[in-house]
N, C-alpha and C positions, 0 to 999 in steps of 0.2 A: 245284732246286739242292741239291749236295748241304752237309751241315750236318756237324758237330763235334761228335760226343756227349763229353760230358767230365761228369768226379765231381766236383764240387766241395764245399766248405763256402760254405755261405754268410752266418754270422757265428761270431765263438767258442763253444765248446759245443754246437754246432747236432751234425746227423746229414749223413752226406753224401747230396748229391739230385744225380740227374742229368738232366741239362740239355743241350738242345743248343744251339749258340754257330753262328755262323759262324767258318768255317775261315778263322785268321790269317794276315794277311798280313806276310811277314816286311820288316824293316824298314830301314837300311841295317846292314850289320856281324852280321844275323841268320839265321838257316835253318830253314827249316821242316822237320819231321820229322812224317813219318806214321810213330805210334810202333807195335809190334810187342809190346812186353812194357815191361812199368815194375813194382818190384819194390817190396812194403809196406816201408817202415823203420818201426822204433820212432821214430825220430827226425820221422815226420809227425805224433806225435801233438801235436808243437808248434804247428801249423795247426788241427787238432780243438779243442785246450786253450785256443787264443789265449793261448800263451806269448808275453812283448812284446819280440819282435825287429825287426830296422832292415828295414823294408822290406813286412813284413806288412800286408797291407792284405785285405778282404772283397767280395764273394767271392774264394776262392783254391781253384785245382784243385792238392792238392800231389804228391808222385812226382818222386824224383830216382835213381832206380836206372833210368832210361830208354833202352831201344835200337829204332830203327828206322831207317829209309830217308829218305835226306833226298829231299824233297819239290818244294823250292824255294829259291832262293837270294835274300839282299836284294844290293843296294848295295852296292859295293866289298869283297862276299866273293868271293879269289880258289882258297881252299886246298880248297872243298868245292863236290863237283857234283850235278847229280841222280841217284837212283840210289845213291850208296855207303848201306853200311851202316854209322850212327854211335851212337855212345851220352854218355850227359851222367850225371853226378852230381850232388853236392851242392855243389860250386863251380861255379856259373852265369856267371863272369866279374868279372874284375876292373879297376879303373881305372885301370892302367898310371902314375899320376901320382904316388900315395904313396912314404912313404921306402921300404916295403916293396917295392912295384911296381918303383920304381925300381934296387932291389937283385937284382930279378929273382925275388924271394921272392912270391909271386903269390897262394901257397896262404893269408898271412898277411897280404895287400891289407884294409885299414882299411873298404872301398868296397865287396867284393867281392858280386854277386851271390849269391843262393842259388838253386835249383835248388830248387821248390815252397813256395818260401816269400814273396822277394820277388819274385820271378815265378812265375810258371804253369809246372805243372810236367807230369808223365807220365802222370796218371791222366786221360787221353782219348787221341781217334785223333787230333789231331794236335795238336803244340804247337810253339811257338818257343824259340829258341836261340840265346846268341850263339856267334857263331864261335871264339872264343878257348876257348871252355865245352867244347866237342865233341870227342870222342876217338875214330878209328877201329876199328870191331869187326874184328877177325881173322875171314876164311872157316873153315866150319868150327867156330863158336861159336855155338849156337841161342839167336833171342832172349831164352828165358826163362831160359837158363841164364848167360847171360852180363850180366842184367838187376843179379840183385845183388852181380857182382862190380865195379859201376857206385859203392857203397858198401860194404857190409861187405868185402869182399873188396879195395877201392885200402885202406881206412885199415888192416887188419890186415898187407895186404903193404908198405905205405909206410912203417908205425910199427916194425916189425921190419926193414927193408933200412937204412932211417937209424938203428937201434940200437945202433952200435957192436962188436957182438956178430961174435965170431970162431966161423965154421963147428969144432964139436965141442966148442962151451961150451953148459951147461947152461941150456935155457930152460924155465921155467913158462908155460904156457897157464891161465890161470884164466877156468873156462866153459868149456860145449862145448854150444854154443847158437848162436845164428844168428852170431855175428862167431868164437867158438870154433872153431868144426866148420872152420872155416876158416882160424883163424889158427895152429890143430895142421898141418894142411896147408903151408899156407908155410915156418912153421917147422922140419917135417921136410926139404921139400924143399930147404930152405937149407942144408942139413946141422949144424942144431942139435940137439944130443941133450935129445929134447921130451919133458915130461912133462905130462900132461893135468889140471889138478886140478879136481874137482868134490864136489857134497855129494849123497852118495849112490851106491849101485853100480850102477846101472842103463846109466848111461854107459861104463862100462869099456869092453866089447868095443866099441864101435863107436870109442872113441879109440883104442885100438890100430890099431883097420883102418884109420885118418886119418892115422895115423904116428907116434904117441906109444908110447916107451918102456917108457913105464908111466904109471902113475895112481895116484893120490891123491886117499880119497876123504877127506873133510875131516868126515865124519860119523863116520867111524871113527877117524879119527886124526889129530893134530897137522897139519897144512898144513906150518908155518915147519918142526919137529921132524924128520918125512920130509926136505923140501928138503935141510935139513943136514945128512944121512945121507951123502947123494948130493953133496955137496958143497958147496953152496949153488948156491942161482941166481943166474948173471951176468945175469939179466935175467926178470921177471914181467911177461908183457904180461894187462893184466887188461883181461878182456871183457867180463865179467859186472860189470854193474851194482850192485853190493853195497860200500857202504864198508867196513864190519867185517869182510868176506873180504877185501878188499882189505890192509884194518891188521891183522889177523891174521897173514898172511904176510910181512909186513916182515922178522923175523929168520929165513927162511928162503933170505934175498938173498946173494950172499957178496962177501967186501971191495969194494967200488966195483960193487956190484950196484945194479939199477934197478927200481926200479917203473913198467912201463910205461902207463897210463894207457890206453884207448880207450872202453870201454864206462861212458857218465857217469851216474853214481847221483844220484838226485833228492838224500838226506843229503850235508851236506859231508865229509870223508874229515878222522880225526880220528887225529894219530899220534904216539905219541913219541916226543920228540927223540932220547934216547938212543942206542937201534937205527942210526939215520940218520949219528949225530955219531963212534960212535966204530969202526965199520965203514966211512966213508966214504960210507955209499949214498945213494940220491936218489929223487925221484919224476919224473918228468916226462909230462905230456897228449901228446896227437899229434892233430892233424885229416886229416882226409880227404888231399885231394891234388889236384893243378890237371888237367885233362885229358891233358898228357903222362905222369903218374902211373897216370892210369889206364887210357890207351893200353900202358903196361908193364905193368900186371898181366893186363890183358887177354892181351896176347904171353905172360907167364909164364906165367898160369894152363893155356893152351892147351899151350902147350908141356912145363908137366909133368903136367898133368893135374892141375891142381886144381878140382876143380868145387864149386858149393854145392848142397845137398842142397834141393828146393823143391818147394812145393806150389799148383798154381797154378789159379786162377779168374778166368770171365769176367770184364769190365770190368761187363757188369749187374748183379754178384753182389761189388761192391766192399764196402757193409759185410759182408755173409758174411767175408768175406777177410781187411779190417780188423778183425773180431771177431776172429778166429782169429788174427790175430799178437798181438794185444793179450792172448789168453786163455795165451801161454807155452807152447802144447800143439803147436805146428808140429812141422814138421820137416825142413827149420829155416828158410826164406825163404818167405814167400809173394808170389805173382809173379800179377800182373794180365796176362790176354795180351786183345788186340784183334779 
């Protein structure tokens, strides 16, 4: 009979071991997906680390940047058949019953699922899924390419479409790294005049080729001091995990400019008032995004050609893979294929 190989942890701190399971059987409101590619996030090292989130429990197979074929159908699922090709993130579903849920705000469900955390997630050939969770892949999107546009690619394109931000205002990309390389891309394509900032010159030419204006590199020169050259920025979506890159560029925002939040630094982000209070500007986070979210970046990215750059290994050779995202040397997603 055939069996489930999957990666799991199987308590906090452990290594991952792989294991075969029998292939689940999906439940009502759920589908089964024989997965195709599932994409490393920094964001699993919350399962490794046994960070104490709602729902974590051991063992746990994590992977939420997931696209394959669905499999099988439970129970009163009518929107999904055998056969299509689907992909799932990092909202696994939500409880429809909260003030949030009830507002229709789903992304910010008090309840919600997570996607390899408190369920089982993409690092095996097959997993479960609720229905609400699932976003059609576009033909013409290969699974491993289209794996981490499952995460880095909904939150970079989500956080920037709900920005407020008018096509041919000035926007900072900080990072040009696995959510960067990407969020220079949206950015450009949105028709924001992008600038790429990073520390060190090595990145230049390849932000350019991504769609960025220009660059700044922050080891040469001032971050916030450039920004205001150019006018300031109506908006810094910051990638890179760094608090003090992050407050550094604060005066480089201009009047009612934003700090856009996505990529979270373990340090709390430490700012003065001043800069914020008498420029008007702000900070604010962004999460991922519900499955019709990423159903649209999926559709966008295809349609303008945003791809992520990735590197990708067997499911046998998942710590290799997980070493390699962890050691900052990719370039820039690494993708598990099946």
């Amino acid at each position: 009979m055939a069996k489930n190989l999957v990666a799991q942890i199987g308590k906090a701190g452990a290594e991952f071991e792989l294991v075969e399971r029998e292939i689940p059987q999906p439940g009502a409101g759920e589908i089964r997906i024989k997965v195709e590619a599932c994409g490393i996030c920094h964001s699993d090292m919350v399962v490794k680390a046994g960070v104490p989130l709602p729902g974590l429990a051991y063992p746990r197979v994590p992977g939420h940047e997931v696209v394959g074929i669905v499999d099988e159908v439970g129970s009163g699922v009518t929107e999904w058949k055998k056969g299509e090709r689907v992909g799932v993130g990092w909202h696994g579903g939500h409880c429809f019953v909260c003030d949030s849920c009830r507002r229709g705000d789903f992304n910010t469900c008090v309840n919600q699922a997570i996607t390899g955390v408190s369920r089982d997630g993409g690092y095996a050939q097959y997993m479960l899924a609720r229905h609400e969770a699932v976003a059609p892949v576009p033909e013409g999107l290969d699974a491993a390419d289209a794996g981490p546009l499952m995460c880095a690619g909904i939150t970079t394109f989500n956080a920037l479409r709900n920005s407020g931000v008018r096509p041919g205002e000035l926007v900072g990309v900080l990072g040009v790294g696995g959510l960067g390389h990407l969020g220079i891309q949206y950015a450009a394509k949105f028709g924001y005049k992008t600038v790429a900032i990073g520390r060190g010159p090595e990145n230049e030419a390849l932000a350019n080729k991504l769609g960025a204006f220009a660059y700044i590199d922050t080891k040469a020169k001032n971050g916030a001091e450039e920004l205001r050259k150019m006018g300031g920025a109506k908006l810094i979506l910051a990638t890179a995990p760094n608090a003090k890159a992050m407050t550094d560029l604060i005066d480089g925002l201009s009047v009612n400019g934003k700090l856009l939040v996505v990529g979270a630094p373990l340090e709390p982000l430490t700012v003065p008032v001043g800069p914020l209070l008498f420029a008007r500007r702000g900070i604010q986070g962004w999460p991922s995004g519900t499955a019709k979210d990423s159903q649209d970046t999926l559709e966008f990215s295809k349609f303008a050609g945003v791809r992520a750059m990735i590197e990708k290994y067997p499911l046998a050779k998942v710590k290799e893979g997980f070493e390699r995202m962890e050691s900052g040397k990719a370039e820039f997603r690494v993708v598990l294929t099946m």
